[in-house]
N, CA, C and O atoms as a GROMACS GRO file, in nm:
protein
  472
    1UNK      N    1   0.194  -1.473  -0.056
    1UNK     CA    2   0.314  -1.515  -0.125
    1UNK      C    3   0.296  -1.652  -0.190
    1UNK      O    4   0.343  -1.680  -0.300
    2UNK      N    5   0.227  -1.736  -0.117
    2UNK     CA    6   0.193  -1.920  -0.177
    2UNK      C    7   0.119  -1.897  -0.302
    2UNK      O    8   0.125  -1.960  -0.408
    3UNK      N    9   0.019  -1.753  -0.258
    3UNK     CA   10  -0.107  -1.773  -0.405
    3UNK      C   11  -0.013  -1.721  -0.507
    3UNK      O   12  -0.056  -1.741  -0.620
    4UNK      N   13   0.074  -1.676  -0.504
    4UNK     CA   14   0.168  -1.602  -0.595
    4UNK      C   15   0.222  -1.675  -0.666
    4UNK      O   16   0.221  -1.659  -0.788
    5UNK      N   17   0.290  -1.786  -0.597
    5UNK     CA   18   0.360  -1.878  -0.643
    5UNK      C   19   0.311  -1.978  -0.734
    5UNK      O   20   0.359  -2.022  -0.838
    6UNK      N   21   0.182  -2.011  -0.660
    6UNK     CA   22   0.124  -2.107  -0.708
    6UNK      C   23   0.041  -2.071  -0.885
    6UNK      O   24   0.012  -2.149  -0.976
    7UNK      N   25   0.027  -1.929  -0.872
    7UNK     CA   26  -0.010  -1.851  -0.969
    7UNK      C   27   0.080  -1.883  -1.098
    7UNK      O   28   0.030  -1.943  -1.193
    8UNK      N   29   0.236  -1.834  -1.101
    8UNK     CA   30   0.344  -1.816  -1.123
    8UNK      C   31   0.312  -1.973  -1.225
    8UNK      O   32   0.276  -1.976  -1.343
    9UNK      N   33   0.337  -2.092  -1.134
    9UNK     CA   34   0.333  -2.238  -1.109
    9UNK      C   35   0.230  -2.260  -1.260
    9UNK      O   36   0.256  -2.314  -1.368
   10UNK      N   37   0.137  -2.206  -1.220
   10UNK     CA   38   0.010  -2.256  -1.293
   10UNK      C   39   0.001  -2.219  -1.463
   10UNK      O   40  -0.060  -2.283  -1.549
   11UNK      N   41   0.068  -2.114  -1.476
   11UNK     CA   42   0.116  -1.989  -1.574
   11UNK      C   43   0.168  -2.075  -1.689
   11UNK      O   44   0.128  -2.098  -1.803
   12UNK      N   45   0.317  -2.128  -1.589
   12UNK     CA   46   0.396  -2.179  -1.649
   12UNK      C   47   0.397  -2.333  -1.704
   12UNK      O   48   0.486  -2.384  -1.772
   13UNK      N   49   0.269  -2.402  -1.654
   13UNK     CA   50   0.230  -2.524  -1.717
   13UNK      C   51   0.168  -2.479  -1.840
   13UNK      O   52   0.189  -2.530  -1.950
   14UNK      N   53   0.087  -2.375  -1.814
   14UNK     CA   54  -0.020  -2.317  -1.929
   14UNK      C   55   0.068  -2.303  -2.035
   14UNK      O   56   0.072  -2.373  -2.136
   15UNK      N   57   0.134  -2.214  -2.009
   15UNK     CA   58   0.255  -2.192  -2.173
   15UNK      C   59   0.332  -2.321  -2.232
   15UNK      O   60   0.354  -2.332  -2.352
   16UNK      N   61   0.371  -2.412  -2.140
   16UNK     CA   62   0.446  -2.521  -2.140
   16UNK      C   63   0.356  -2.631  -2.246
   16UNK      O   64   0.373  -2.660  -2.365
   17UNK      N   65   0.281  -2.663  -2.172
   17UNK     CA   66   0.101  -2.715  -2.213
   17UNK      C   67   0.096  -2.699  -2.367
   17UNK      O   68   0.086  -2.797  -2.440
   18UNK      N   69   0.104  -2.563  -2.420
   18UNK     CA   70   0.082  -2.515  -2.482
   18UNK      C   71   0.151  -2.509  -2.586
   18UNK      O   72   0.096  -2.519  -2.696
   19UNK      N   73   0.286  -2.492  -2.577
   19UNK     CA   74   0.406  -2.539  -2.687
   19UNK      C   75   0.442  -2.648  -2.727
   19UNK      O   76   0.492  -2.675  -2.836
   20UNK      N   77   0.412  -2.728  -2.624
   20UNK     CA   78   0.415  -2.900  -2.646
   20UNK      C   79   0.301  -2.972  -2.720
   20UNK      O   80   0.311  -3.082  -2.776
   21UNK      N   81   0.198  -2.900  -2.712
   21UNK     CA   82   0.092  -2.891  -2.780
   21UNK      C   83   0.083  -2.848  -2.960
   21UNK      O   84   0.027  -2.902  -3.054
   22UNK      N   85   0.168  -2.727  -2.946
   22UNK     CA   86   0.244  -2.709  -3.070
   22UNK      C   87   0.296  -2.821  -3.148
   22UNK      O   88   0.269  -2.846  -3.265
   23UNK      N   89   0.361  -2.875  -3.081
   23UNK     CA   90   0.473  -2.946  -3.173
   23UNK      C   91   0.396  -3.053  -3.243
   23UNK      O   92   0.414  -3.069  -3.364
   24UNK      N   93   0.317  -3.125  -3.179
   24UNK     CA   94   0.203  -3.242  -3.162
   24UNK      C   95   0.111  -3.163  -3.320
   24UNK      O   96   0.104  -3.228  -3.424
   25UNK      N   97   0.067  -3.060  -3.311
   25UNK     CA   98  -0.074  -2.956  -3.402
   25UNK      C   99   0.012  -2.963  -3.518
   25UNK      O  100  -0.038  -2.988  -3.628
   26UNK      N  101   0.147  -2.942  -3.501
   26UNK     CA  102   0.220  -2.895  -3.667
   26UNK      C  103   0.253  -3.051  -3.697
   26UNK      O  104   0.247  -3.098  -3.810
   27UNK      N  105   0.274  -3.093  -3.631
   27UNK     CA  106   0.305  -3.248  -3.681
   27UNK      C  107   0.415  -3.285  -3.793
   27UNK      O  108   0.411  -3.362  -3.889
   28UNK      N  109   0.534  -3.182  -3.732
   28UNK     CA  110   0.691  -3.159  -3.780
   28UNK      C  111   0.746  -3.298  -3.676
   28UNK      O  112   0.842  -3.365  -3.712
   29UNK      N  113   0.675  -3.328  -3.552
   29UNK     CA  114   0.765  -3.394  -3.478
   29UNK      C  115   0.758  -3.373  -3.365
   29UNK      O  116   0.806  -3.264  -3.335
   30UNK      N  117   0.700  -3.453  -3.249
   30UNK     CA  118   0.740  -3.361  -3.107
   30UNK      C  119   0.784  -3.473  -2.998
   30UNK      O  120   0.812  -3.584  -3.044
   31UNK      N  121   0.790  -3.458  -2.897
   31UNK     CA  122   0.911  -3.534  -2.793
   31UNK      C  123   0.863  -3.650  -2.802
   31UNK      O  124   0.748  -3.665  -2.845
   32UNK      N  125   0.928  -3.744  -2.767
   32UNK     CA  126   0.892  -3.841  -2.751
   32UNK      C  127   0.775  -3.906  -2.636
   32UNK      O  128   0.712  -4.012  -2.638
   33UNK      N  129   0.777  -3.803  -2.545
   33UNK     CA  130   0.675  -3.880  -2.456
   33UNK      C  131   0.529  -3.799  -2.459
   33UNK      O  132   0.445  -3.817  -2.371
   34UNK      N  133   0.509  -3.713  -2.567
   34UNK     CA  134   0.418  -3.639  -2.612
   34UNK      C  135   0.345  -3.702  -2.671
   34UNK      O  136   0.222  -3.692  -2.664
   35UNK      N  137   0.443  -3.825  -2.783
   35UNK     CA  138   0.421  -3.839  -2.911
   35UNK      C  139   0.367  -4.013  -2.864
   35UNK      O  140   0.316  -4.095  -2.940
   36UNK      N  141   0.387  -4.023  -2.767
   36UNK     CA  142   0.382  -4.177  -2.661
   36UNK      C  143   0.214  -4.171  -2.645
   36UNK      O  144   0.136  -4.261  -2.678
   37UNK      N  145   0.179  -4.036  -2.583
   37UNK     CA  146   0.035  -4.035  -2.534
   37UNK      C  147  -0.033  -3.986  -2.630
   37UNK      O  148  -0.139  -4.049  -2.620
   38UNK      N  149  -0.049  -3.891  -2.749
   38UNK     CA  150  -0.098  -3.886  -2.849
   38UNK      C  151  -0.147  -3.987  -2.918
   38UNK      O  152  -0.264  -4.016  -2.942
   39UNK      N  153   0.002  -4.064  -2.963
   39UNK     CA  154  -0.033  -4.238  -3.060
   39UNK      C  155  -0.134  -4.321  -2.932
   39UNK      O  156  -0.247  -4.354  -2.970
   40UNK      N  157  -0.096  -4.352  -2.794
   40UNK     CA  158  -0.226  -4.391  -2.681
   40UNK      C  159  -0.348  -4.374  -2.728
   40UNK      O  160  -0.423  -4.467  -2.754
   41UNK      N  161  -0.391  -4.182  -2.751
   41UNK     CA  162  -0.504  -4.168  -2.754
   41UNK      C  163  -0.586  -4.177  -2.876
   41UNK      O  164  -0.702  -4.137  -2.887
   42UNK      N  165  -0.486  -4.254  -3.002
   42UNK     CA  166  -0.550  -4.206  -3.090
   42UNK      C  167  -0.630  -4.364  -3.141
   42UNK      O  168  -0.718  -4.377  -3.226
   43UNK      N  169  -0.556  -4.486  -3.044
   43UNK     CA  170  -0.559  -4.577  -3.021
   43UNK      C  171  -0.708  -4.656  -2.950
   43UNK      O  172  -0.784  -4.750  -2.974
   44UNK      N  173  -0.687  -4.546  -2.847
   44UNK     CA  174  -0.762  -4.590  -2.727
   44UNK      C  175  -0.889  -4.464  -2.708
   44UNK      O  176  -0.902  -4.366  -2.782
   45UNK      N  177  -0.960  -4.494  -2.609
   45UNK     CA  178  -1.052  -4.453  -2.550
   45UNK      C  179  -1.062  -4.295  -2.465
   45UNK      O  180  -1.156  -4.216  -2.459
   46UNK      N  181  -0.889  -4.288  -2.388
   46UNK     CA  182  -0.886  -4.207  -2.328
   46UNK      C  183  -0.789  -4.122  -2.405
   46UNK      O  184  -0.719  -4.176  -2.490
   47UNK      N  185  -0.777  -3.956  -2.378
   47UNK     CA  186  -0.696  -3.882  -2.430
   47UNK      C  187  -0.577  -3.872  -2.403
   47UNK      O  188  -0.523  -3.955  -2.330
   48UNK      N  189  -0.528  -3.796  -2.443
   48UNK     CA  190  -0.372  -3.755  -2.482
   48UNK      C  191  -0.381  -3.700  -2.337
   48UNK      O  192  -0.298  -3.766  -2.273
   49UNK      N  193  -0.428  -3.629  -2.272
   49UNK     CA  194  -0.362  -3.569  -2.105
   49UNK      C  195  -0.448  -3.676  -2.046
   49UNK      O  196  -0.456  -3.644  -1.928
   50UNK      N  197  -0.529  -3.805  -2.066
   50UNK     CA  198  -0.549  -3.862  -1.960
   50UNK      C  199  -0.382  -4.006  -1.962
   50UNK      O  200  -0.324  -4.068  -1.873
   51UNK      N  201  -0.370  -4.000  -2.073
   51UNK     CA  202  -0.236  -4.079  -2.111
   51UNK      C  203  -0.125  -3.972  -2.043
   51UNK      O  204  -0.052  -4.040  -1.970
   52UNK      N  205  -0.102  -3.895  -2.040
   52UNK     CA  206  -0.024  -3.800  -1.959
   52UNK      C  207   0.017  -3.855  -1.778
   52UNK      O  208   0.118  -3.892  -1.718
   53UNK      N  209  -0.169  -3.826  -1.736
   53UNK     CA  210  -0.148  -3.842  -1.594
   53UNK      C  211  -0.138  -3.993  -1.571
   53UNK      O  212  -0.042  -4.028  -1.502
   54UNK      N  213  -0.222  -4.092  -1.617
   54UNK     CA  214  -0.172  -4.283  -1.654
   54UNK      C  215  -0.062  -4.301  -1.631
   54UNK      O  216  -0.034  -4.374  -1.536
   55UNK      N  217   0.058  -4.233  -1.722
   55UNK     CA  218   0.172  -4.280  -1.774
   55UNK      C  219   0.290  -4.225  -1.627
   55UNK      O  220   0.381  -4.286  -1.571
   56UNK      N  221   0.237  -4.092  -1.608
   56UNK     CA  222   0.304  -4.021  -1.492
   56UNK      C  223   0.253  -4.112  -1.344
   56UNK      O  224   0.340  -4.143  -1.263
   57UNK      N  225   0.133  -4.144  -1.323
   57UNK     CA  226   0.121  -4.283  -1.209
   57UNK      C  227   0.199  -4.324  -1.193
   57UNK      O  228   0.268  -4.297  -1.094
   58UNK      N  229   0.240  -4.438  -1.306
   58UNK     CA  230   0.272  -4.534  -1.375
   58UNK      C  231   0.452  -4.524  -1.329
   58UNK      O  232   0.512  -4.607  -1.261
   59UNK      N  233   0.496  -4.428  -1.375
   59UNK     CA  234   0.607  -4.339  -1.309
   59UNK      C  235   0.609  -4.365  -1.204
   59UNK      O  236   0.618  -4.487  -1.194
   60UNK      N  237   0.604  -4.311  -1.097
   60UNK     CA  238   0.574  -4.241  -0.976
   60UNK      C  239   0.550  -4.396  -0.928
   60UNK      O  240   0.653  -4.458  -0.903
   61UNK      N  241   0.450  -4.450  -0.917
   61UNK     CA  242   0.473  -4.583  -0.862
   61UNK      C  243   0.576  -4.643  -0.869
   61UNK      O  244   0.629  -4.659  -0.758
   62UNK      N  245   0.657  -4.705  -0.991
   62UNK     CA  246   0.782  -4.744  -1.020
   62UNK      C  247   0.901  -4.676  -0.972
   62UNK      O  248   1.007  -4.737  -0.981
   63UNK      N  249   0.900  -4.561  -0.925
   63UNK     CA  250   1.011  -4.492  -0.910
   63UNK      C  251   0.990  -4.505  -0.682
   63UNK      O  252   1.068  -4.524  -0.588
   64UNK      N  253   0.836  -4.478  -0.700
   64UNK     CA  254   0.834  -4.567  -0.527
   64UNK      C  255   0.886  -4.676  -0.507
   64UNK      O  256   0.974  -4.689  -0.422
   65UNK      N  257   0.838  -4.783  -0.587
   65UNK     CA  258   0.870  -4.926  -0.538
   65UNK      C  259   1.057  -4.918  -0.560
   65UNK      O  260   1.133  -4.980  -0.486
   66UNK      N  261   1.102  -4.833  -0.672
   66UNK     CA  262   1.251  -4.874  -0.695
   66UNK      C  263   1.304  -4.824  -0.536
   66UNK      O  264   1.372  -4.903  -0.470
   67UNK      N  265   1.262  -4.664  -0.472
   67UNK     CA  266   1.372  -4.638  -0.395
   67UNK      C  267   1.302  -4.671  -0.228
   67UNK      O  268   1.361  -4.629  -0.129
   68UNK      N  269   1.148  -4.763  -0.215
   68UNK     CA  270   1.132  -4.789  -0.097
   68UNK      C  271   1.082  -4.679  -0.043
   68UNK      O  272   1.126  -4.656   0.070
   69UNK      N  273   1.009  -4.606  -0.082
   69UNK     CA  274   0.929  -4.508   0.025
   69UNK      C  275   0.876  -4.432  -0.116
   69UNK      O  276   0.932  -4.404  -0.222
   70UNK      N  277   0.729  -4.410  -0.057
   70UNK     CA  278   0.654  -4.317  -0.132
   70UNK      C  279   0.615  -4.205  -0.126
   70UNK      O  280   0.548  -4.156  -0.034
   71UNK      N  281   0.671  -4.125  -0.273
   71UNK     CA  282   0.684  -3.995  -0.286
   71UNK      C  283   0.626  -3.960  -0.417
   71UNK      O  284   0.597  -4.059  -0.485
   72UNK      N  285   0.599  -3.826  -0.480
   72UNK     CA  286   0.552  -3.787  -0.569
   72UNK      C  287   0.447  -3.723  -0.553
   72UNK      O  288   0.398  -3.671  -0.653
   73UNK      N  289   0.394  -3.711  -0.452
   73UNK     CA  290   0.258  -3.624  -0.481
   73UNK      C  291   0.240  -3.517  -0.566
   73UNK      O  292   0.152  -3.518  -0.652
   74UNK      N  293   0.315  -3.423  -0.548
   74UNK     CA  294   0.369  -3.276  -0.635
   74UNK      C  295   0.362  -3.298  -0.774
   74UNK      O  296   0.287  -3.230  -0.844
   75UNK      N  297   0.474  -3.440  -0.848
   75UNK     CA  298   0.471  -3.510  -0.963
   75UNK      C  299   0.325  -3.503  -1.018
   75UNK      O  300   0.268  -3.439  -1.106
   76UNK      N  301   0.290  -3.602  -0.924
   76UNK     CA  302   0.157  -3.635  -0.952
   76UNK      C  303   0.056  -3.577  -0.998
   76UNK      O  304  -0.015  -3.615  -1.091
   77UNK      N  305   0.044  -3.465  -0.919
   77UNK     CA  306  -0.037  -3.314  -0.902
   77UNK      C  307  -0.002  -3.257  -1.036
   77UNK      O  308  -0.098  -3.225  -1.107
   78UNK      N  309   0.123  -3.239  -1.086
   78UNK     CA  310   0.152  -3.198  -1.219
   78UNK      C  311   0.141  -3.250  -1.361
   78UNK      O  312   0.121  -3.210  -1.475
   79UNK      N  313   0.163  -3.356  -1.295
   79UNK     CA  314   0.128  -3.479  -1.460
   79UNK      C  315  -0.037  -3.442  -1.426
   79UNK      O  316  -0.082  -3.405  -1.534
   80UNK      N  317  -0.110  -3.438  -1.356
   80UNK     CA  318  -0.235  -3.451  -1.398
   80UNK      C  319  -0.304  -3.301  -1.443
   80UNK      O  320  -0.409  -3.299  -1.507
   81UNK      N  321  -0.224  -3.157  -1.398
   81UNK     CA  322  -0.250  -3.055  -1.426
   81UNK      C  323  -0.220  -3.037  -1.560
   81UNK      O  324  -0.290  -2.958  -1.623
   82UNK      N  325  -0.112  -3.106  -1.625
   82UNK     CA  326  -0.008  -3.095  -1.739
   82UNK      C  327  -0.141  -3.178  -1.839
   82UNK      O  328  -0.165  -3.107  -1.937
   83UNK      N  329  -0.217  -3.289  -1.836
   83UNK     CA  330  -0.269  -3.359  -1.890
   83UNK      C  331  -0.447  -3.273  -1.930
   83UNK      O  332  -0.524  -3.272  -2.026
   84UNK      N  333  -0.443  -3.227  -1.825
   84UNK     CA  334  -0.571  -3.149  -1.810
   84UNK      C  335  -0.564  -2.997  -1.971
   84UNK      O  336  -0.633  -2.972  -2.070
   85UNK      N  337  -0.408  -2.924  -1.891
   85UNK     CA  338  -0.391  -2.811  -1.990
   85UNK      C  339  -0.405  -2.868  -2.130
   85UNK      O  340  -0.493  -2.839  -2.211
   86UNK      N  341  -0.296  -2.962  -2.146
   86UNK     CA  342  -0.237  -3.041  -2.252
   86UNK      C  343  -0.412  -3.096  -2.391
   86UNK      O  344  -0.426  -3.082  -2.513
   87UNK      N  345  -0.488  -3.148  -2.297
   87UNK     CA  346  -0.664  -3.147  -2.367
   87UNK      C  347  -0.706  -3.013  -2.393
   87UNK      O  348  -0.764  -2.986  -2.498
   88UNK      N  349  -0.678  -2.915  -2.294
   88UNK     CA  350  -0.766  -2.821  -2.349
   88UNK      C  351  -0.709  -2.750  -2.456
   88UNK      O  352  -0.786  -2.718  -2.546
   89UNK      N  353  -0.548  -2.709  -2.468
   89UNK     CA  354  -0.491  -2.680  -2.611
   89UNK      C  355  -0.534  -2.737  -2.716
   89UNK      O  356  -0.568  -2.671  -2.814
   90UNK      N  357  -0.540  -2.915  -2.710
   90UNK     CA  358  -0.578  -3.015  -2.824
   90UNK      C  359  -0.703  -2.964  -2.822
   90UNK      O  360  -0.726  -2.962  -2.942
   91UNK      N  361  -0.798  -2.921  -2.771
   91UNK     CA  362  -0.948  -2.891  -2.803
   91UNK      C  363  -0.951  -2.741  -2.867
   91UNK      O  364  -1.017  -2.718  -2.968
   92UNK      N  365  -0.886  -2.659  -2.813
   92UNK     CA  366  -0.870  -2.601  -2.903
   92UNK      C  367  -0.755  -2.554  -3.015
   92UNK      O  368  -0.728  -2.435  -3.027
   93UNK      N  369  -0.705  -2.634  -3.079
   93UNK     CA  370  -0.668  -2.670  -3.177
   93UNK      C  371  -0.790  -2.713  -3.321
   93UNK      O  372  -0.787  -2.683  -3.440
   94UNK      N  373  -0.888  -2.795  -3.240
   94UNK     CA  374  -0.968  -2.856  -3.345
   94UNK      C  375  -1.091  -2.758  -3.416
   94UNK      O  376  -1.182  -2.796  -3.489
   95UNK      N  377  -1.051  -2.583  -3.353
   95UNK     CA  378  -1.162  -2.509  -3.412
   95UNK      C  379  -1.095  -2.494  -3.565
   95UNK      O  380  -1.156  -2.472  -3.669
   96UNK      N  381  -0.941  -2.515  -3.546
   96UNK     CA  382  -0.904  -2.452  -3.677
   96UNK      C  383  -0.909  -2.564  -3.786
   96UNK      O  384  -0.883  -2.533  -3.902
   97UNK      N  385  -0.937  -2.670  -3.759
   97UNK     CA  386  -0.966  -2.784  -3.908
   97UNK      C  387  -0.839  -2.823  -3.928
   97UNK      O  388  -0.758  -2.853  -3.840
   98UNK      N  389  -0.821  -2.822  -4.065
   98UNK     CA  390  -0.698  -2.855  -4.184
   98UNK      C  391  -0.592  -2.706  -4.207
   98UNK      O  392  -0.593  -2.606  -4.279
   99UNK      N  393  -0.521  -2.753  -4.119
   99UNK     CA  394  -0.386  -2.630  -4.065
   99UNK      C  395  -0.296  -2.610  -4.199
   99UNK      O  396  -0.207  -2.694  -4.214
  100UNK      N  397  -0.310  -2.496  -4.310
  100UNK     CA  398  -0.240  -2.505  -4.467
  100UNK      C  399  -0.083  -2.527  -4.380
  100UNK      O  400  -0.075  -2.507  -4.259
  101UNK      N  401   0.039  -2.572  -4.468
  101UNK     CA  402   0.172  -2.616  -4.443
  101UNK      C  403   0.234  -2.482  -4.396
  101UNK      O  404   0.283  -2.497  -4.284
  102UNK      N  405   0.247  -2.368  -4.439
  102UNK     CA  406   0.265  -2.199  -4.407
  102UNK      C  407   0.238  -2.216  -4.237
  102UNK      O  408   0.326  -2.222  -4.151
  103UNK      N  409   0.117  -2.222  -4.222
  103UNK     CA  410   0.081  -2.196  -4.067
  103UNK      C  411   0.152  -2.312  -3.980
  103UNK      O  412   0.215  -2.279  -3.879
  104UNK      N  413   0.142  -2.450  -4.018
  104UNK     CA  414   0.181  -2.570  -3.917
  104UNK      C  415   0.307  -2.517  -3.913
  104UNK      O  416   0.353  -2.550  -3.804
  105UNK      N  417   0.425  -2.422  -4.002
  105UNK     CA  418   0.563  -2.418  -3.964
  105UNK      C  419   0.568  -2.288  -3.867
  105UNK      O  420   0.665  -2.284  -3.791
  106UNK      N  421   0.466  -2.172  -3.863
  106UNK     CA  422   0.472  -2.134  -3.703
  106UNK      C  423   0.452  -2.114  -3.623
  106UNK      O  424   0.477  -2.019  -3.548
  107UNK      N  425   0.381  -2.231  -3.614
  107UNK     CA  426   0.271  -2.309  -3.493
  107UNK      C  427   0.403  -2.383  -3.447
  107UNK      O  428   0.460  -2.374  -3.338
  108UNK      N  429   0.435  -2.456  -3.552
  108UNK     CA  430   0.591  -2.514  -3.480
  108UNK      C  431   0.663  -2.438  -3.410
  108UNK      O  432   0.696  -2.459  -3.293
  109UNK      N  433   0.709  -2.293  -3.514
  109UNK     CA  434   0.804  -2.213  -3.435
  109UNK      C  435   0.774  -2.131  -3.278
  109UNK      O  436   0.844  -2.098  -3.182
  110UNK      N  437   0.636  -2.121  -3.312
  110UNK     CA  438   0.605  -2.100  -3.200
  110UNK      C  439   0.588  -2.178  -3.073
  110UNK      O  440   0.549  -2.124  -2.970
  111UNK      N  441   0.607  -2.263  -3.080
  111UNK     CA  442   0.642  -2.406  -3.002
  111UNK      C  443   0.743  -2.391  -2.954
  111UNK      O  444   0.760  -2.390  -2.832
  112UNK      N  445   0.862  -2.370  -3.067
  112UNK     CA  446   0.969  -2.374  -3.006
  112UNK      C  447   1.021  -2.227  -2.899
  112UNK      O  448   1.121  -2.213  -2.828
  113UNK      N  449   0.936  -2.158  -2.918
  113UNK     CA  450   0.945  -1.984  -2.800
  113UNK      C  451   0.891  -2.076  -2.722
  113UNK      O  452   0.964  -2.134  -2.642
  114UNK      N  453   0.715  -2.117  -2.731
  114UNK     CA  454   0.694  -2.120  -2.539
  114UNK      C  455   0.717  -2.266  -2.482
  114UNK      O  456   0.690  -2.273  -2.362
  115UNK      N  457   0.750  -2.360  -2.528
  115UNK     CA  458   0.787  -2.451  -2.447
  115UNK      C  459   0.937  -2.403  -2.350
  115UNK      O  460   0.949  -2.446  -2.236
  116UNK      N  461   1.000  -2.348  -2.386
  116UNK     CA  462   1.141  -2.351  -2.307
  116UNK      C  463   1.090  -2.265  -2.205
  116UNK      O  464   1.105  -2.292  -2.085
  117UNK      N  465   1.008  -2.123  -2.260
  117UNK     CA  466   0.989  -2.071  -2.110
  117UNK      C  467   0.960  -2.139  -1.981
  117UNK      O  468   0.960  -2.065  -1.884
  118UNK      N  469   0.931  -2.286  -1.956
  118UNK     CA  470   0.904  -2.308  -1.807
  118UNK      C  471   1.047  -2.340  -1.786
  118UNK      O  472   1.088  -2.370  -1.673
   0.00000   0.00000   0.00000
C-alpha cells in the first residue's frame, strides 16, 4: 500500500514538474517562484531545480527558526524531487531548439491541463 502511494506521489510531481515546466518553455509567463529560479539559473552556475531545492532549504529553515522546532523533512524531500523532475523536463525541452509561436501557445495550454492535476 506505501509503494502505491508513494508511486501515486511520484506520478504526480512528474506531471506537475512538467506543466510548470511548460509555462517557463512557452515563455507566455509562469509563476512567480518558477520564474525566481529560472532568472537564478540563468544568472548563476547552478540550475533552475537546484534553485528549486536552495530556495525550498532556505524556506524550511526560516519557517523552523520562525515556529521553534524543526520540521520539513517531507518539504524538503519534495523541493528537491520537484527540482530534480523540474531539470529533467528543461533538458528535455532543449532537443526541440527554437519553439515556432503556434507550438509555444500549446505547450502553454498544455501547461495549463497538467499542472492542476496534482
Amino acid at each position: 500500500m506505501m509503494i502505491k502511494r508513494w508511486f501515486q506521489y511520484l506520478i504526480g510531481l512528474l506531471l506537475l514538474t512538467m506543466g510548470q515546466r511548460m509555462f517557463v518553455e512557452a515563455g507566455f509567463g509562469a509563476g512567480s517562484y518558477d520564474a525566481l529560479c529560472v532568472g537564478l539559473s540563468e544568472r548563476t552556475m547552478l540550475s533552475a531545480g537546484g534553485w528549486v531545492w536552495l530556495t525550498g532549504l532556505v524556506m524550511i529553515l526560516i519557517s523552523s527558526l520562525l515556529n521553534r522546532k524543526l520540521s520539513g523533512f517531507l518539504a524538503l524531500l519534495t523541493s528537491f524531487i520537484f527540482g530534480i523532475f523540474f531539470d529533467l523536463w528543461g533538458y528535455a525541452f532543449t532537443f526541440f531548439g527554437d519553439i515556432p509561436f503556434r507550438f509555444r501557445v500549446c505547450i502553454y495550454l498544455g501547461g495549463l491541463l497538467l499542472a492542476p492535476l496534482y
